[in-house]
TORLOVEX-462154 format. One record per residue: x, y, z of N, C-alpha, C in turn. Coordinates in steps of 0.02 Angstrom, whole numbers, padded with zeros to 5 digits, always signed. Each point is the difference from the previous one (the first is absolute). Layout:
N
XYZXYZXYZ/...
// end
This chain:
370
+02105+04692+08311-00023-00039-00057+00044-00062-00007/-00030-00065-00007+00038-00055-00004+00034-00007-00078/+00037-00035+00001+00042+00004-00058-00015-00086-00010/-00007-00032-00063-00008-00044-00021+00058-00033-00040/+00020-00068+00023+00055-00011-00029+00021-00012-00076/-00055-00022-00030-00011+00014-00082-00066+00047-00027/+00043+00026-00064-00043+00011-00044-00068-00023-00047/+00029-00056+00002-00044-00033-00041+00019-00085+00024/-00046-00036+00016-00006-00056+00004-00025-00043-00057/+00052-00038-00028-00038-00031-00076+00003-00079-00010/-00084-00015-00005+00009-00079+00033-00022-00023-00073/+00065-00051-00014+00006-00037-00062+00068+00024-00019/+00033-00064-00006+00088-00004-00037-00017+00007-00075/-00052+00018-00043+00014-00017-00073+00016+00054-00048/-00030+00018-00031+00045+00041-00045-00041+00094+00019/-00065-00012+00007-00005+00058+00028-00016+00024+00045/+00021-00029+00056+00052+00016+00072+00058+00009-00030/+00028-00033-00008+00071+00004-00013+00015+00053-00036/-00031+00019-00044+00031+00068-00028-00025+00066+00047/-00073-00001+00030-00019+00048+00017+00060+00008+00063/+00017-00065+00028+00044+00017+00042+00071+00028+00009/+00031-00007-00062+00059-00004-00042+00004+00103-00008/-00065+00015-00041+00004+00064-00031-00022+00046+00061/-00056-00024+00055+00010+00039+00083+00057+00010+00037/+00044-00065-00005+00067+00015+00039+00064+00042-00035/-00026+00014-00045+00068+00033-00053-00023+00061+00020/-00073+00035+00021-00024+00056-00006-00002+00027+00077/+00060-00051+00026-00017+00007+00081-00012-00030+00046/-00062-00031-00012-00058-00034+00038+00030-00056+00054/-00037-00013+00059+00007-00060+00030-00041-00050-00006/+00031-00059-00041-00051-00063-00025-00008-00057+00049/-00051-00044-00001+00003-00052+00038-00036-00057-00046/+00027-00026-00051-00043-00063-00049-00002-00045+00058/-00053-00044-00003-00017-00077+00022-00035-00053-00048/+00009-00048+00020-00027-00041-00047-00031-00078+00031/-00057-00032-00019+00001-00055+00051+00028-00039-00037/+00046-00008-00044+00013-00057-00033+00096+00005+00028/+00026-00054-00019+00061-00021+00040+00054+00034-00053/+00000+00046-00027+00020+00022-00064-00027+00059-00042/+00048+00054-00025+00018+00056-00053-00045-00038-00077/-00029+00052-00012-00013-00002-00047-00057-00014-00053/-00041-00032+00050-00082-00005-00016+00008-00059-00052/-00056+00019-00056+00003-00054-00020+00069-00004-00074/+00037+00048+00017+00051+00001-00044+00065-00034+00020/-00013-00028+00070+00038-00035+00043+00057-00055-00052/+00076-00005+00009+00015-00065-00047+00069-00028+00053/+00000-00055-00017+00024-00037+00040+00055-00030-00035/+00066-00006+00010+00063-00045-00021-00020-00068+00011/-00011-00031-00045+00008-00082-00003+00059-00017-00054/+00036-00046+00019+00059-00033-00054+00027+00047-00048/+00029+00064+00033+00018+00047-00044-00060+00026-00060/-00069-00013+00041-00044+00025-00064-00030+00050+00036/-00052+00050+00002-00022+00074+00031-00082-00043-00017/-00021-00030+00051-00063-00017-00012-00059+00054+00037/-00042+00022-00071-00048+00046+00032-00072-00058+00013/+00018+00015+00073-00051-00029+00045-00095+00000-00016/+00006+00054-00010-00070+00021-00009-00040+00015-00088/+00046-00028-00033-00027-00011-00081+00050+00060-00035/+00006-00002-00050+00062+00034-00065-00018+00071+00006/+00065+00034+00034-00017+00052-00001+00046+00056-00064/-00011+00012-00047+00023+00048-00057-00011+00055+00005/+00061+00037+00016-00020+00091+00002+00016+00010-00071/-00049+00059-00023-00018+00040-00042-00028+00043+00000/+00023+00060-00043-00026+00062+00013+00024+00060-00057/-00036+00050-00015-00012+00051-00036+00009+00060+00021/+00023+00029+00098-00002+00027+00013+00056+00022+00031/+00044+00032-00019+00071+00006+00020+00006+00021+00060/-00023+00049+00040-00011+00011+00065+00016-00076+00039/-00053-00043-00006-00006-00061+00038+00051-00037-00029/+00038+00005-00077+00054-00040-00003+00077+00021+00057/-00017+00043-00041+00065+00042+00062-00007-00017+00049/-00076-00007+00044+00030-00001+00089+00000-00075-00003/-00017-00055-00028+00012-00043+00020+00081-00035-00020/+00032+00023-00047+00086+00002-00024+00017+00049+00049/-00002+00011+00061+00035+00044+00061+00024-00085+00031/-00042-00054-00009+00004-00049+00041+00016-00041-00042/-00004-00021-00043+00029-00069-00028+00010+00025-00084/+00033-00047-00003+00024+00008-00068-00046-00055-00046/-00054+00027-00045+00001-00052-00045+00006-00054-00064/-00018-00033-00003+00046-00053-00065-00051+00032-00049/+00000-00026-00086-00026+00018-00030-00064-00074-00015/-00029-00023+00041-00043-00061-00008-00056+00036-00067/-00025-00044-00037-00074+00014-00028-00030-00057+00020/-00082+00020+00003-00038-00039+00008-00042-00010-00051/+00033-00078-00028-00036-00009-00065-00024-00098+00025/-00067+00008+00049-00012-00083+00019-00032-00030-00054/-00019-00046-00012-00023-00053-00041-00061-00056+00046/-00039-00028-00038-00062+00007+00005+00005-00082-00032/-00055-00054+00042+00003-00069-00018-00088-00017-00004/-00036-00026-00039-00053-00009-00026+00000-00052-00046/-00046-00027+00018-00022-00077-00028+00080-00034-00042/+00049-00001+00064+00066-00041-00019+00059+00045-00061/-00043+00054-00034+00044+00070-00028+00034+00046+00049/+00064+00039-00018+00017+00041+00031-00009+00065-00056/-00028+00051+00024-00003+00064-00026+00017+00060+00026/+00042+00046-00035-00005+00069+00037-00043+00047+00008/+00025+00051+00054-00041+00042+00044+00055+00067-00012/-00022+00032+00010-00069+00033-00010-00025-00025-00049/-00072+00046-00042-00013-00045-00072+00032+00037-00057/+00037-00015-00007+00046+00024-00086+00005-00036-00033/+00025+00011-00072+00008-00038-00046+00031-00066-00014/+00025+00003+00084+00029-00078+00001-00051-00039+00032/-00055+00011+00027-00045-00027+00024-00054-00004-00059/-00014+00040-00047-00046-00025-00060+00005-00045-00042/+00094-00003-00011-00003-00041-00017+00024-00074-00003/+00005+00012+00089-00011-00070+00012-00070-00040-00002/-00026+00052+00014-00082-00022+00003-00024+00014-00089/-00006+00009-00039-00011+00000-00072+00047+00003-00036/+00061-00012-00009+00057+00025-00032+00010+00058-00045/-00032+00051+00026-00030+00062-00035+00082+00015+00002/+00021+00056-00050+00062+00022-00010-00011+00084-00002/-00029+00022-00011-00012+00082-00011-00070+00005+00045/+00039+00064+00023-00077+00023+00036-00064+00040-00017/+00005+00003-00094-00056-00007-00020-00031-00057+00010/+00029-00064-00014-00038-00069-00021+00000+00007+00096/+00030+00018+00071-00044-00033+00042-00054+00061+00028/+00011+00053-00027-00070+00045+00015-00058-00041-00025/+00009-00012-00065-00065-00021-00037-00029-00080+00050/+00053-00033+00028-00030-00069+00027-00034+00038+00068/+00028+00038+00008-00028+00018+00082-00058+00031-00011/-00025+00046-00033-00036+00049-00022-00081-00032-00027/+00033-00067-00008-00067-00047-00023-00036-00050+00052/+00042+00027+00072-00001-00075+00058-00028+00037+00061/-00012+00083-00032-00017+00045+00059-00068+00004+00040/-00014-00002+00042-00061-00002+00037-00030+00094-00029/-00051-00027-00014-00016+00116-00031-00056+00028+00029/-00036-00040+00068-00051+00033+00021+00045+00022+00037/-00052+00029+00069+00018+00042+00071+00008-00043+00030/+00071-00004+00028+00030-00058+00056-00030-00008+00078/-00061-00043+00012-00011-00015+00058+00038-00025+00057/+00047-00044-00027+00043-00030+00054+00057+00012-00023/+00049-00061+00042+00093+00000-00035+00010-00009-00047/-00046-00076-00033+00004-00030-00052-00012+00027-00062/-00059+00043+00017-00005+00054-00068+00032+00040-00007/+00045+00039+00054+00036+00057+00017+00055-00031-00043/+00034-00057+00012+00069-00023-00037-00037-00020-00048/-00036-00021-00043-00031-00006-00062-00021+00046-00044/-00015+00055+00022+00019+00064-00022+00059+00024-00021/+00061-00031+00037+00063+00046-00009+00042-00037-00043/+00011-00070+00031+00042-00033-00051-00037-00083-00029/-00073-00011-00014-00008-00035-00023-00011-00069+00020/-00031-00055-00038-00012-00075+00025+00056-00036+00019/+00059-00012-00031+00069-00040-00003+00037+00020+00058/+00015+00082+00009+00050+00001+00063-00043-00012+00032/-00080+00019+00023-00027+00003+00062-00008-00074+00022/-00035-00040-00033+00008-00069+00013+00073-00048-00001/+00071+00033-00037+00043-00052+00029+00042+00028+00061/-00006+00081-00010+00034+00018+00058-00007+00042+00051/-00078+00015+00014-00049+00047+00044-00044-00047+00031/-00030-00025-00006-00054-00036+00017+00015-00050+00070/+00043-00043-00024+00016-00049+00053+00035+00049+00055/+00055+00018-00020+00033+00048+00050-00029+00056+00037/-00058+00027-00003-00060+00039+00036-00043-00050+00033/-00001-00048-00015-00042-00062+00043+00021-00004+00060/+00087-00025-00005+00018-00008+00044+00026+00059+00059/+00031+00049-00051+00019+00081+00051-00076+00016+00050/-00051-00014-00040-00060+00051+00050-00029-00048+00018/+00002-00072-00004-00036-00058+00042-00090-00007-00050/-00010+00036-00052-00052+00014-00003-00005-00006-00110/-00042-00008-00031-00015-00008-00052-00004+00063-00025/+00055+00026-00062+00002+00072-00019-00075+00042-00021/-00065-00056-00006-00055+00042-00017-00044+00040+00065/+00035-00062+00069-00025+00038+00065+00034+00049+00015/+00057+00033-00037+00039+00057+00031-00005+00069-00048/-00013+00049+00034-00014+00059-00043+00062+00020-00060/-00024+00051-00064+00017+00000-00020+00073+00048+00004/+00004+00021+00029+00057+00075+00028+00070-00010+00010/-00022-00076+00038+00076-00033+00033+00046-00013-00050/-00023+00016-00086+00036-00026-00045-00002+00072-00048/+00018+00049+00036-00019+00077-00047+00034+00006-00064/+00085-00031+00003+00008+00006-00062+00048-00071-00017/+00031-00028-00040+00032-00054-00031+00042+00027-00048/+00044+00008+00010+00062+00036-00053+00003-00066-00055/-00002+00018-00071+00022-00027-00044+00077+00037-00051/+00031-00018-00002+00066+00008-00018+00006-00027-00067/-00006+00027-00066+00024-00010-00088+00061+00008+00007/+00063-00015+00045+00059-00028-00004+00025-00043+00027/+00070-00018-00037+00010-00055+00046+00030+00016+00037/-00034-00003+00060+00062+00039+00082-00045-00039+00049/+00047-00039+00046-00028-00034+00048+00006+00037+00064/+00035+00066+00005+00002+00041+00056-00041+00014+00037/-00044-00023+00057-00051-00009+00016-00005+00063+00030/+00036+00055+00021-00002+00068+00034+00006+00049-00071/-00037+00055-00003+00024+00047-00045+00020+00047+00047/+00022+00010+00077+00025+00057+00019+00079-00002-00025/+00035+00061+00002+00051+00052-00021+00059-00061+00041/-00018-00007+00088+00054-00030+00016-00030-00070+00044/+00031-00046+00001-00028-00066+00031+00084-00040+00013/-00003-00045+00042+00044-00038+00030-00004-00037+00080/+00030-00016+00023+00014-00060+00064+00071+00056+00031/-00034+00008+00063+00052+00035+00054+00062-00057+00008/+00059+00004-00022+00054-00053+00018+00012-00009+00068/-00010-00046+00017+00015-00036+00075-00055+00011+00026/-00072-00001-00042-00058-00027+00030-00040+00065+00024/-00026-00004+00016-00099+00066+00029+00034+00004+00081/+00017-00054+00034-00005+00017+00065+00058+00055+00020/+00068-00037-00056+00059+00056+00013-00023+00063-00005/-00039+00025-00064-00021+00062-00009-00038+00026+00058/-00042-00044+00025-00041+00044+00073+00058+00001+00041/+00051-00044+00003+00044+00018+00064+00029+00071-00004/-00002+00008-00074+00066+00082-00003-00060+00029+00006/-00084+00001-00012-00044+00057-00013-00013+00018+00089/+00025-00057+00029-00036+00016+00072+00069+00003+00064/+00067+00032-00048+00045+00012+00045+00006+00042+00036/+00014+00001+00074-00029+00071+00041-00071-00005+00034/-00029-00021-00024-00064-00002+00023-00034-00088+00046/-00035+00030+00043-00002-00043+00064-00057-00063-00023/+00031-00043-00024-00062-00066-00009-00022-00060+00049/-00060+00003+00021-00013-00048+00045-00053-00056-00031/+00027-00049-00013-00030-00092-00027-00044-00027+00057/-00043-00035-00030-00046-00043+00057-00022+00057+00043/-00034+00035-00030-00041+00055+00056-00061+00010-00057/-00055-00032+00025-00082+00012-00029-00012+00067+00036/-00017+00058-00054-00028+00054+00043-00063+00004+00036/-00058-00060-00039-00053+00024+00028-00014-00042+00051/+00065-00055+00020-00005-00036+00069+00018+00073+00073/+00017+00048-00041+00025+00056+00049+00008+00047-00020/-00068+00011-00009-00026+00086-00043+00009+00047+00032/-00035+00006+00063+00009+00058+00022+00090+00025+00052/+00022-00054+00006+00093+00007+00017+00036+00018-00050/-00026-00026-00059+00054+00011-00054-00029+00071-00034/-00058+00020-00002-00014+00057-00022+00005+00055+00056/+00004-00001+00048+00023+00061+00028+00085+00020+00008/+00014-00057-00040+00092+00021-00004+00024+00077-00060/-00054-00007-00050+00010+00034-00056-00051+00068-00005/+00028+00060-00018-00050+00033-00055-00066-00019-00019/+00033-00042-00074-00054-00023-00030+00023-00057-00013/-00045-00076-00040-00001-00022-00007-00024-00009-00071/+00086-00054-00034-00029-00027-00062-00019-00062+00005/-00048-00007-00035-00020-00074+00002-00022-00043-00085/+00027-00034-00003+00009-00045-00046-00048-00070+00006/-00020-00027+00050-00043-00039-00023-00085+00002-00034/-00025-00056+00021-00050-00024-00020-00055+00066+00028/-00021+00063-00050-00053+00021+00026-00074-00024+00045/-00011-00040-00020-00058-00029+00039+00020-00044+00065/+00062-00001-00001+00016-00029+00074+00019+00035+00051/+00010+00072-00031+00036+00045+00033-00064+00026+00050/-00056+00012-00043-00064+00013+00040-00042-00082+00025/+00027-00040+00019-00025-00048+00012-00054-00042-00011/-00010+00002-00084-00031-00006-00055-00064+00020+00024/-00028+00050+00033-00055+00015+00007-00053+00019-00044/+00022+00006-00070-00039-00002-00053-00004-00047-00025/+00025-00050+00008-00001-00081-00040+00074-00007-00021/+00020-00062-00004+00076+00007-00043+00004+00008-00089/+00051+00021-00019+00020-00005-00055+00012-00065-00044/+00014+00004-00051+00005-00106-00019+00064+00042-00067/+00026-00078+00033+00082+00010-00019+00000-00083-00045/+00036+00013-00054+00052-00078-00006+00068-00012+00030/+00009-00065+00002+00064+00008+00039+00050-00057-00044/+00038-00012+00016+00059-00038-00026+00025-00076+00067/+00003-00055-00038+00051-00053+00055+00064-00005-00075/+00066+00001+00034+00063-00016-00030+00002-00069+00017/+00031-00015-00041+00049-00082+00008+00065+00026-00034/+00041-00008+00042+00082-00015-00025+00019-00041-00003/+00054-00015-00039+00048-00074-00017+00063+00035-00010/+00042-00046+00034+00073-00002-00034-00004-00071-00058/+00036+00024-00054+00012-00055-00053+00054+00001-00019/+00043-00070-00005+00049-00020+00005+00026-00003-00084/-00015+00071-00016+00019+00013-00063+00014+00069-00022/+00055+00050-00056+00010+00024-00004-00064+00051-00027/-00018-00038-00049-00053+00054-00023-00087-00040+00009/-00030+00013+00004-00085-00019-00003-00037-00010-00048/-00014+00092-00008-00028-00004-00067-00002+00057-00056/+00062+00031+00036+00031+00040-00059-00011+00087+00004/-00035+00006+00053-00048+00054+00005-00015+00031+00046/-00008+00039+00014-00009+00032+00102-00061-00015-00006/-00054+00008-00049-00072+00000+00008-00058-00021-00049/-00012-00069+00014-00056-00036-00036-00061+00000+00021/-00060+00031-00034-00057-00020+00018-00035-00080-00028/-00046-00002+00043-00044-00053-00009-00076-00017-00022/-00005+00011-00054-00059+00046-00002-00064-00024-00018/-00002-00081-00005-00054-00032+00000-00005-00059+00062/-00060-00044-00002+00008-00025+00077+00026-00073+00015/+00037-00003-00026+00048-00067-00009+00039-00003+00038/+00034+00050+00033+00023+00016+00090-00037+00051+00012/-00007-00002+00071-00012+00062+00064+00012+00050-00016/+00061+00007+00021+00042+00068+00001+00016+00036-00062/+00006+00045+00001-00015+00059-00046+00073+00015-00053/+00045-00005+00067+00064-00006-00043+00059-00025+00030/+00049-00003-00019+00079-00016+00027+00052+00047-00005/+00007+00027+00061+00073+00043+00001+00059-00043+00008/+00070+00016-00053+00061-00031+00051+00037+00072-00014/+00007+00000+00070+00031+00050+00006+00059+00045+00003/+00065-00083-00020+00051+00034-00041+00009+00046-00049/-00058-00013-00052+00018+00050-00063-00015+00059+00026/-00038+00039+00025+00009+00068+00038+00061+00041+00003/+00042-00045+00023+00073+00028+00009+00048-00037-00014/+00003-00066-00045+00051-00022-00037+00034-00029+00055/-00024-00028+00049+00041-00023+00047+00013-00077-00027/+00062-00012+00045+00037-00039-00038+00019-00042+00064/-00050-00052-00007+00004-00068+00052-00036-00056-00038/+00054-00071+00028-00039-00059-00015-00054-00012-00025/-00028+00005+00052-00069-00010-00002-00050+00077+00013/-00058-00014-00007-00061+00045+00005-00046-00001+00035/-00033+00032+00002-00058+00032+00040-00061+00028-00044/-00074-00028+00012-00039-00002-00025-00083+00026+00037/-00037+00027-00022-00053-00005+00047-00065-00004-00035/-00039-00036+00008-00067+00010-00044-00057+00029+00047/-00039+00029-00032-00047+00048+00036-00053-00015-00003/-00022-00003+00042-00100-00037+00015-00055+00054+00010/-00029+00026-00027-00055+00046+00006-00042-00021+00070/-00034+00039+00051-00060-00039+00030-00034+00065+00037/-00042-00033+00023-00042+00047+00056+00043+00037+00057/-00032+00077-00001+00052+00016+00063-00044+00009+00068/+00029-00062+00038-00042-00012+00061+00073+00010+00071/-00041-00022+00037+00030+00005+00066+00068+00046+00012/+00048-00027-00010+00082+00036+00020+00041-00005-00080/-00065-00012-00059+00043+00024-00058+00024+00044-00025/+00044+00024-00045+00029+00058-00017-00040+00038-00056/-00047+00053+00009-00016+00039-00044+00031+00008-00078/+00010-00002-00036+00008+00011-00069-00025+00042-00044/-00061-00027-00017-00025+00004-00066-00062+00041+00025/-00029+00075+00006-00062+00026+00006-00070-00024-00033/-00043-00033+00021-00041-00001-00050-00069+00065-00011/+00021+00008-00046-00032+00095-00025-00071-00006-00021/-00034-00050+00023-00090+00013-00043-00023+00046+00033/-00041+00020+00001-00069+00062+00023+00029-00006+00049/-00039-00056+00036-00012+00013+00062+00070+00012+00057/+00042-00031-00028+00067+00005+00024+00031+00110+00010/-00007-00022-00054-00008+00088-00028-00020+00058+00063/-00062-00021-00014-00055+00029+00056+00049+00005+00068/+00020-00059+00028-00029-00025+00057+00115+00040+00032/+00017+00007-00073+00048+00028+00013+00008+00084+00006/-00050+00037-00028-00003+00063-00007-00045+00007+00076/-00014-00025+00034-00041+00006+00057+00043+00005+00068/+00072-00073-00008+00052+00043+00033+00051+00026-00011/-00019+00031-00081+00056+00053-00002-00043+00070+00034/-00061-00008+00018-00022+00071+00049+00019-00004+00042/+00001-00072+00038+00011+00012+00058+00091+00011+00025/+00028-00037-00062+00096+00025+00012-00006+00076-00024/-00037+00031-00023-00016+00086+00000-00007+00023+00059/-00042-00044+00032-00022+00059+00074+00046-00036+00059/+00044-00025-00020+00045-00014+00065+00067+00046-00009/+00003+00004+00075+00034+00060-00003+00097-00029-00018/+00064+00038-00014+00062-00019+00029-00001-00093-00026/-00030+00003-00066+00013-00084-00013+00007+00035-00086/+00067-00043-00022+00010+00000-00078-00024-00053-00023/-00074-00026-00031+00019-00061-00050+00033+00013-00050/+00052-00077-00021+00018+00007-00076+00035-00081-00023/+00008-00019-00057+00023-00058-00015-00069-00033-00023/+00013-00059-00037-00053-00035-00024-00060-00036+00040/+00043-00016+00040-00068-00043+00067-00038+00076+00015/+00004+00063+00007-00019+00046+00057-00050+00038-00073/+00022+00002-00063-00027+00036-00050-00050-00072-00037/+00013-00060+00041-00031-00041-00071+00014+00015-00051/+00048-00035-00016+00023+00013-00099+00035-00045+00009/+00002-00033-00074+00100-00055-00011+00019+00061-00019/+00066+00015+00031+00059+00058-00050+00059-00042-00006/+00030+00036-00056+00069-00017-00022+00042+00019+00050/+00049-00025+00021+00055+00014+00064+00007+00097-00017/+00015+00021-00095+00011+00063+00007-00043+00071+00015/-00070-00032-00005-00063+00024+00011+00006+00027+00081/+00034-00063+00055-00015+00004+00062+00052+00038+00013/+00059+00010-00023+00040+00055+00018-00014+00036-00017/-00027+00033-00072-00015+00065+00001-00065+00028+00024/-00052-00057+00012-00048+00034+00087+00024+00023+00045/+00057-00048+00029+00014+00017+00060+00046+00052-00002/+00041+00041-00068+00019+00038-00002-00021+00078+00003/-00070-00012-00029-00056+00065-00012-00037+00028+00057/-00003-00076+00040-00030-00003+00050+00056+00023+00067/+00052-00009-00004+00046+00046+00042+00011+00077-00017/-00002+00009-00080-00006+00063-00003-00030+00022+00005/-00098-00030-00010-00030+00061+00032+00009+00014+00072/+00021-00032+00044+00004+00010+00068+00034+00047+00015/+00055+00018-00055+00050+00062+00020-00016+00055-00067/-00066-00009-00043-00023+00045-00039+00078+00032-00061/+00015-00083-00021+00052+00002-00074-00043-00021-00049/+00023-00010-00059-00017+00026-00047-00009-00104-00018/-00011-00025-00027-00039-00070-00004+00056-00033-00055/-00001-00057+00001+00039-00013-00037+00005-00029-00071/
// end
């Protein structure tokens, strides 16, 4: 009987590879991650510029409710106590976010959240929500939806919120305090010395190979392993033989600015169409880093075509459909794990994807879920 030199072959550096690979090799296992990209870490990837930890691939904020996944990820980095409380720019106002009482009453100068129930309560959309627009008109009313929903769904989905179903907007948290804490999980913060350090300690011991596309060399790289995890793009994996999936995607622009601070904030949205881009990260405040100057990136919504980076799922029907068709067919293949957001179609929260990929290792060794 031939002996195979890994256990598990797991193609994708991001977070769930990386853990599935992390919690296999502790349990034994022989791992082999690859990745075609030149770099750890997917899209949680961050990069040292001017003493600042620039996350490459848009603001990444861990948070979480689930101590299991807090714990394994404090095995690897230590984190700061960041909140994420961004702020929000509309017709030349700045307002806060989430929507709390500091956001009512910037927008009505309402002071008690009797007086802003009663304004909202009168601005509500009250039939059955056909689209987005009724869906957020339903929840929180004429004023937020038009100064700070409307434009900013224009531009995220490329498309007019009445052409987009109503679902994509299931719920809209309204907040009767004043707390700009934009997370209500238990624990939230910024890994110190950046996301990539943390994959370096999550993936110590274990064998990583960069610039290797698996499906340029499917059948070499899959007969090295067991089984195979796989982390990408479901419908590419089967060579979109059912049609492809439709994704949004993201273009960055960075700047260095020859100034200490910007604009005060790790994270501004943009939320009507007076610029492009959706928002501005600088990415000092994250971690209080302490240089000259800064680092900035504004984010461009667009179509995801050719060699763009997947993002954003888009979930209508047919998408739906056309995804449950190869989740039969990642059923009937044999010695292949899907998991991660590209392979499940979903946006998840970074803590969501570790504790898949955690459940999803335990059922493999039939533990108890997490």
């Amino acid at each position: 009987m031939t002996t195979l030199p890994y256990d598990y072959l797991i193609v994708g550096c991001g977070l769930f590879g990386a853990t599935f690979a992390r919690l296999a090799t502790d349990a034994g296992k022989h791992c082999l991650v690859i990745d075609r990209r030149p770099h750890i870490g997917g899209n949680c990837y961050t990069e040292k510029q001017d003493g600042i930890n620039v996350h490459r691939y848009g603001a990444h904020i861990f948070h979480t409710s689930n101590k299991a996944v807090w714990s394994f990820v404090n095995r690897f980095a230590e984190f700061n106590n960041y909140i994420n409380s961004p702020k929000a720019i509309s017709g030349g106002k700045l307002y806060s976010l989430p929507f709390n009482m500091n956001t009512f009453y910037e927008l009505w100068q309402t002071r008690t959240p009797a007086e802003a129930r009663r304004t909202i309560e009168a601005q509500r959309f009250l039939g059955e929500p056909t689209n987005l627009e009724e869906q957020a008109l339903s929840l929180v009313g004429k004023d937020i939806y038009e100064t700070l929903i409307r434009d900013y769904t224009r531009k995220q989905w490329g498309k007019d919120p009445r052409e987009l179903p109503a679902f994509i907007i299931r719920r809209l948290p309204l907040r009767f305090t004043y707390d700009n804490n934009y997370f209500t999980d238990r624990y939230q913060g910024i890994p110190i010395g950046g996301y990539t350090a943390l994959f370096e300690a999550m993936l110590e011991g274990i064998e990583v190979r960069l610039n290797v596309d698996y499906l340029d060399d499917r059948p070499q790289l899959t007969s090295m392993a067991r089984k195979v995890v796989y982390t990408g793009c479901i419908d590419q994996y089967f060579h979109y033989e059912l049609g492809r999936l439709e994704y949004r995607s993201l273009d960055f622009e960075s700047s260095i600015e020859e100034l200490e601070n910007f604009q005060g904030n790790a994270v501004i949205n943009y939320c009507d169409t007076s610029e492009p881009f959706t928002r501005i990260i600088e990415h000092k405040h994250f971690e209080g880093a302490n240089s000259p100057v800064t680092v900035i990136t504004r984010e461009y919504p667009k179509a995801c075509s050719g060699d763009a980076i997947p993002y954003y799922p888009i979930n209508d029907p047919a998408n739906q459909s056309l995804y449950r068709r190869y989740q039969e067919l990642a059923h009937s293949t044999d010695n292949v794990i899907f998991g991660g957001r590209l392979s499940e179609y979903k946006y998840m929260d970074m803590h969501v994807v570790i504790e898949s990929a955690m459940n999803r290792f335990r059922s493999e060794t039939r533990q108890p879920s997490a």
